[in-house]
C-alpha positions as protocol buffer text, in pm:
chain_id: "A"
residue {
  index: 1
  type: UNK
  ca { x: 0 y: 0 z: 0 }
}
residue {
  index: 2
  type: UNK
  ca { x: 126 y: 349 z: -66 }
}
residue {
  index: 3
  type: UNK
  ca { x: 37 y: 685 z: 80 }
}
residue {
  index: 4
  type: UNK
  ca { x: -193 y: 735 z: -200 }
}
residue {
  index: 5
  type: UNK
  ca { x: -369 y: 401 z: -244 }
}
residue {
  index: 6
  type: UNK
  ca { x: -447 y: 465 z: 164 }
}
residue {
  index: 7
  type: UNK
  ca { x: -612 y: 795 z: 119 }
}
residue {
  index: 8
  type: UNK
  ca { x: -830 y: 708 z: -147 }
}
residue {
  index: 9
  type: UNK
  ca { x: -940 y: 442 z: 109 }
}
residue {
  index: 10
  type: UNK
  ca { x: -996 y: 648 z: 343 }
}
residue {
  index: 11
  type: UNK
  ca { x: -1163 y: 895 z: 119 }
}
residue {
  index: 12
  type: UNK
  ca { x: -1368 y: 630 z: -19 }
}
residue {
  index: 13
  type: UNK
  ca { x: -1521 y: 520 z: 351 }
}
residue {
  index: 14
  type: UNK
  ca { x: -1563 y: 870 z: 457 }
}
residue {
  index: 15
  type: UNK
  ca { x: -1928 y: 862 z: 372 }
}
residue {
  index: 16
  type: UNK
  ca { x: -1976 y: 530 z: 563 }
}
residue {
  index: 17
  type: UNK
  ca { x: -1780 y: 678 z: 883 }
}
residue {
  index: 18
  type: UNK
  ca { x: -1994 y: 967 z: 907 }
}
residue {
  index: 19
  type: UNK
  ca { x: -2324 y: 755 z: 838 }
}
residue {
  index: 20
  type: UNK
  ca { x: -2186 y: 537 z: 1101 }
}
residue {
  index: 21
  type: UNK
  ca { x: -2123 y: 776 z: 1390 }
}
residue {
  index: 22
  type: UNK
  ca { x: -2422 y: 947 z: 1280 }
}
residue {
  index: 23
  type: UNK
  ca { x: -2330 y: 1291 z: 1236 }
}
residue {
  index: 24
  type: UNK
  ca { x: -2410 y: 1521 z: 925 }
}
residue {
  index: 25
  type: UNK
  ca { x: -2189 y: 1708 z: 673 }
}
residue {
  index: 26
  type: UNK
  ca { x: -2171 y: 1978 z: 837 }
}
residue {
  index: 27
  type: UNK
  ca { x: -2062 y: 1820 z: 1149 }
}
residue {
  index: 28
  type: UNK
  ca { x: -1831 y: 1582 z: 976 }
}
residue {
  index: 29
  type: UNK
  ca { x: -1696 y: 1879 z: 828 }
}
residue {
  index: 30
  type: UNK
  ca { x: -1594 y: 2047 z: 1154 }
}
residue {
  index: 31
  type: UNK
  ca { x: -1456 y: 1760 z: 1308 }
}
residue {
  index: 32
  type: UNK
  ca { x: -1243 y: 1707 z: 1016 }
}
residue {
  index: 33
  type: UNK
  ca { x: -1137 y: 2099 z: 954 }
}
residue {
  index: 34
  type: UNK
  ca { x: -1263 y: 2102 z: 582 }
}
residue {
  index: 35
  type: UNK
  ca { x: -1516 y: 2289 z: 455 }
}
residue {
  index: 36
  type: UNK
  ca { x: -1919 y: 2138 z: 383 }
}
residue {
  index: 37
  type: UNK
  ca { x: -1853 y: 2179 z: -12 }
}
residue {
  index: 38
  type: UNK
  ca { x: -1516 y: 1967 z: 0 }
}
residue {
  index: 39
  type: UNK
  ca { x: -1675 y: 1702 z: 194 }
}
residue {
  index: 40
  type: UNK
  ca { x: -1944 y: 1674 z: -27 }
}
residue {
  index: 41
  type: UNK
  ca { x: -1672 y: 1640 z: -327 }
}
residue {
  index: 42
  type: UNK
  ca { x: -1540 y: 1350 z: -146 }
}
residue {
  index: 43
  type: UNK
  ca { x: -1831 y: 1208 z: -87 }
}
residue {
  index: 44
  type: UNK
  ca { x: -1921 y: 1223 z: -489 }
}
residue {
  index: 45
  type: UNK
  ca { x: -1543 y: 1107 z: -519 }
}
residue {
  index: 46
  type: UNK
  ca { x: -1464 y: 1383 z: -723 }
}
residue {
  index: 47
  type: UNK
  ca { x: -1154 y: 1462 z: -459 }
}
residue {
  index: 48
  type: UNK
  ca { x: -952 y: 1300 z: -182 }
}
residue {
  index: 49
  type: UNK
  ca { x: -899 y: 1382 z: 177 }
}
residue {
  index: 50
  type: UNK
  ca { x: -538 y: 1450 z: 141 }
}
residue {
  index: 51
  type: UNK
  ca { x: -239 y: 1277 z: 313 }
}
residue {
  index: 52
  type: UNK
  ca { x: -354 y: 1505 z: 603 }
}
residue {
  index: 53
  type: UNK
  ca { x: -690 y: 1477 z: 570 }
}
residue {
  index: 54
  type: UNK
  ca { x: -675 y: 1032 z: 583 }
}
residue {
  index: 55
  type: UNK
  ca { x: -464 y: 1080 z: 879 }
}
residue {
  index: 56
  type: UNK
  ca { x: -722 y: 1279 z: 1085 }
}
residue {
  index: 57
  type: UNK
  ca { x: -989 y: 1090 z: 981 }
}
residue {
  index: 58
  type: UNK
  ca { x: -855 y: 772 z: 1068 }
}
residue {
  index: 59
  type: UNK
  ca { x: -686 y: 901 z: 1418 }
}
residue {
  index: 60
  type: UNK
  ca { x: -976 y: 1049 z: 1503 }
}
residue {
  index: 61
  type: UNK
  ca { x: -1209 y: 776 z: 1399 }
}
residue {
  index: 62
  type: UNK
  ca { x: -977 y: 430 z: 1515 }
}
residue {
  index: 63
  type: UNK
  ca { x: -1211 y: 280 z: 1654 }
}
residue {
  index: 64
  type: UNK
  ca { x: -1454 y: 278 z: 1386 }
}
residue {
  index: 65
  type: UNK
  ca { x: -1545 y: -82 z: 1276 }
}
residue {
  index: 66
  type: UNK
  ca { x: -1540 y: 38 z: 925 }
}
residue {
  index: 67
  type: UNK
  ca { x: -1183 y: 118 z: 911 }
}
residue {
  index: 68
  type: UNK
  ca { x: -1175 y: -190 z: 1138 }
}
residue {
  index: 69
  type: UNK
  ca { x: -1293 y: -410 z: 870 }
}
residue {
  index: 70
  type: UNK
  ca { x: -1118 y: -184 z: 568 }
}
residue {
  index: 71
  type: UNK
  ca { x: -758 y: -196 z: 691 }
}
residue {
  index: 72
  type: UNK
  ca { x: -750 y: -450 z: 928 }
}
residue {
  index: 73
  type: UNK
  ca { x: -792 y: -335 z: 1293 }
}
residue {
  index: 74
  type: UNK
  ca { x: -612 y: 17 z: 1360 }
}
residue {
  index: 75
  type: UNK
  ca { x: -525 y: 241 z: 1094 }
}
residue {
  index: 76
  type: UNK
  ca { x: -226 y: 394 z: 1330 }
}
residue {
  index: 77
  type: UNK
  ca { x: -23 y: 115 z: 1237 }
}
residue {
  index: 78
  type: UNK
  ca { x: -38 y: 186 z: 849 }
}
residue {
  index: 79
  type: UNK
  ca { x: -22 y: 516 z: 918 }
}
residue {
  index: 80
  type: UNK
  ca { x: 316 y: 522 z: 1103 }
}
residue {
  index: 81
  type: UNK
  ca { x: 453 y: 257 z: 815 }
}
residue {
  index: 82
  type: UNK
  ca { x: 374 y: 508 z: 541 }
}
residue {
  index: 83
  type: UNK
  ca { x: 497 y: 832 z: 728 }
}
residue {
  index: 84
  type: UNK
  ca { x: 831 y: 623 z: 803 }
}
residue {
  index: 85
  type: UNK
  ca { x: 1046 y: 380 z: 653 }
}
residue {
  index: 86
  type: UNK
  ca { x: 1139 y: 184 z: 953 }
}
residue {
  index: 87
  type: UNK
  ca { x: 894 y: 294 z: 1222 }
}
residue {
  index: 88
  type: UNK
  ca { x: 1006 y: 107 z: 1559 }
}
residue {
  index: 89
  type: UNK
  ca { x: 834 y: 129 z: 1889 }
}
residue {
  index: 90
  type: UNK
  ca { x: 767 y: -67 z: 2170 }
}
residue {
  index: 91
  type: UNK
  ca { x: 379 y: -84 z: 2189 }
}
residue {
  index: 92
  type: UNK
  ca { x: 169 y: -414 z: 2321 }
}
residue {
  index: 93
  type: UNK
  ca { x: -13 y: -601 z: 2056 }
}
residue {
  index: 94
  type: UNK
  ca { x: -324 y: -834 z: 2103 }
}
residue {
  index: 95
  type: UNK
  ca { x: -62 y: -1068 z: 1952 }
}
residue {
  index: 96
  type: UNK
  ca { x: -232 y: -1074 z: 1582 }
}
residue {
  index: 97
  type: UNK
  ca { x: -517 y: -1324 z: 1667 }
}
residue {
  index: 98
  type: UNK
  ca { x: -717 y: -1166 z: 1427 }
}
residue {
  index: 99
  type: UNK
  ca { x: -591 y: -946 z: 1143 }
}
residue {
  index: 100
  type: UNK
  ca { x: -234 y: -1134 z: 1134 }
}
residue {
  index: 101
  type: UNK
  ca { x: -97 y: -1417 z: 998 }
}
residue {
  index: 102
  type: UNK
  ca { x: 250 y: -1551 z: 1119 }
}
residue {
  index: 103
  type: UNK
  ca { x: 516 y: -1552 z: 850 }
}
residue {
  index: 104
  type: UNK
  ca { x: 813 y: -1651 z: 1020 }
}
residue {
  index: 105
  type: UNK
  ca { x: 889 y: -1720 z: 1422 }
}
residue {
  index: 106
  type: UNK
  ca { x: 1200 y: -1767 z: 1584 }
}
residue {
  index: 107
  type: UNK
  ca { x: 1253 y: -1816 z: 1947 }
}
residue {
  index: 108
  type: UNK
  ca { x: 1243 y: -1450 z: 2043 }
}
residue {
  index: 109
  type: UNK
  ca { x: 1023 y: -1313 z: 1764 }
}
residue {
  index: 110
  type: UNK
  ca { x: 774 y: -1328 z: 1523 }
}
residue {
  index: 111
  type: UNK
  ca { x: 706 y: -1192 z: 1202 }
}
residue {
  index: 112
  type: UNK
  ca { x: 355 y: -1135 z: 1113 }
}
residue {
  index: 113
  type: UNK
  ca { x: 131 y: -967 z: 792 }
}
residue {
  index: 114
  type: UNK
  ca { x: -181 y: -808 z: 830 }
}
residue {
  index: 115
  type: UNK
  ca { x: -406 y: -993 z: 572 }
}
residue {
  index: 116
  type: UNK
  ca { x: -558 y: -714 z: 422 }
}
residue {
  index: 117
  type: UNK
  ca { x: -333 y: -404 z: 428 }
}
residue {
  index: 118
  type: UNK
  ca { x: -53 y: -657 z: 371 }
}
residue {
  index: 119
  type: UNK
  ca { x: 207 y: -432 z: 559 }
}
residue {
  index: 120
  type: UNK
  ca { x: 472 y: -712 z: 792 }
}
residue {
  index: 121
  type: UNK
  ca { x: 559 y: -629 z: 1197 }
}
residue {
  index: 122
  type: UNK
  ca { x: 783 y: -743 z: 1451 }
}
residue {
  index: 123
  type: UNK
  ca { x: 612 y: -915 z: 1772 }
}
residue {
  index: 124
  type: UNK
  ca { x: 874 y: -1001 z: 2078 }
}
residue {
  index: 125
  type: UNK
  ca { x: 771 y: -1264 z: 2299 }
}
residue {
  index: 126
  type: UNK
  ca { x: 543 y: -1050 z: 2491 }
}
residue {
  index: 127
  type: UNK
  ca { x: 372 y: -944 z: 2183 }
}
residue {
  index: 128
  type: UNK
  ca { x: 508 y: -593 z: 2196 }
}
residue {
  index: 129
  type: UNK
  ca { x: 537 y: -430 z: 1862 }
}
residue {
  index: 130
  type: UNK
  ca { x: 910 y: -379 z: 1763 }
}
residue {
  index: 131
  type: UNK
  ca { x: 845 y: -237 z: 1389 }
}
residue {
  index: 132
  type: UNK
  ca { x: 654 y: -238 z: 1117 }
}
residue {
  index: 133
  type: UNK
  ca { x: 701 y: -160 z: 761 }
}
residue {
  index: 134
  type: UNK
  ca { x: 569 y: -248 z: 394 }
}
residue {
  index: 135
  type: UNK
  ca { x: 917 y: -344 z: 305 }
}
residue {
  index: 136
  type: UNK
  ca { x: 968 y: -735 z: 399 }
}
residue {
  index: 137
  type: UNK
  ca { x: 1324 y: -710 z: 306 }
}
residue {
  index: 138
  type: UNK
  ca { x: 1394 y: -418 z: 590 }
}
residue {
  index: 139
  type: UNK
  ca { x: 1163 y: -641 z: 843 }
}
residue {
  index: 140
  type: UNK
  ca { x: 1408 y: -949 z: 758 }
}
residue {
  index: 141
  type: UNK
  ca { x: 1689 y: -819 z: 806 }
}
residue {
  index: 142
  type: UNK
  ca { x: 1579 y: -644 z: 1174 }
}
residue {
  index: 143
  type: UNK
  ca { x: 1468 y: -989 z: 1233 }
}
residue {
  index: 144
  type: UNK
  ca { x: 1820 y: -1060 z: 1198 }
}
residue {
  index: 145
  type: UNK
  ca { x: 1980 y: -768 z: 1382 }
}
residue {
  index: 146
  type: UNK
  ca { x: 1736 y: -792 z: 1682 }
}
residue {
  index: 147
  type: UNK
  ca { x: 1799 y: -1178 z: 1709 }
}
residue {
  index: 148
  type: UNK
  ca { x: 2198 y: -1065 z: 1727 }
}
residue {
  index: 149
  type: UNK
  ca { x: 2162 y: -832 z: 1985 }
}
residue {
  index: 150
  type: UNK
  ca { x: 1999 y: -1098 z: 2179 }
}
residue {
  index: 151
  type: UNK
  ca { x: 2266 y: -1327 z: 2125 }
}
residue {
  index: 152
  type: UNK
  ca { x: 2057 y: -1568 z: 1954 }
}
């Protein structure tokens, strides 16, 4: 997925959001910072959001079980993979029981994809997040760093 394949997803379920949390234009439109008229033009998908706009929408909207179901559970995740090239962090995972499937594990980690937005992370044992990227090379080869560093 790139930057723009994710906000014309996000433009595209903009309608459904707003249906779903049941507010109108004009209060989507506020919560957003956009005007009525360029919400509308979304809405018609005669414009996007914006790399701005996709972010807001899904930061402000996470927990919406339409980008749920679109991107496969949180959108920050995808977000922080497109905004950096090898986004690390330490962050506790559900452990990918749901959106997930295990490509490779090791003793000390695993490597999983998300099955629909197809981007890879690193799990530890304790199911804490290590990184995540789109790139599967990058994610191999911190695979093989991080199992170095723990003398493994």
């Amino acid at each position: 997925m790139s930057r723009l394949g994710f906000i014309k997803i996000a433009s595209e379920k903009l309608k459904l959001i707003r249906i779903e949390c049941g507010y109108t234009q004009d209060k989507m439109a506020e919560i957003l910072g956009i005007s009525k008229k360029t919400l509308v033009q979304i809405e018609k998908n005669r414009s996007t959001l914006g790399w701005a706009g996709a972010v807001t929408l899904c930061t402000i909207f996470r927990n919406s079980e339409v980008l749920e179901m679109t991107f496969g559970g949180d959108p920050q995740d995808i977000i922080l993979s497109l905004a950096f090239t090898d986004y690390e962090s330490n962050e506790k995972t559900m452990g990918g029981k749901v959106w997930w499937i295990n490509i490779k594990v090791t003793d000390q980690f695993r490597i999983q994809q998300n099955i629909i937005s197809k981007h890879y992370r690193i799990l530890d044992g304790q199911d804490r997040r290590i990184c995540s990227s789109f790139d599967y090379e990058y994610i191999k080869i911190r695979v093989q760093e991080l199992s170095e560093d723990c003398g493994v």
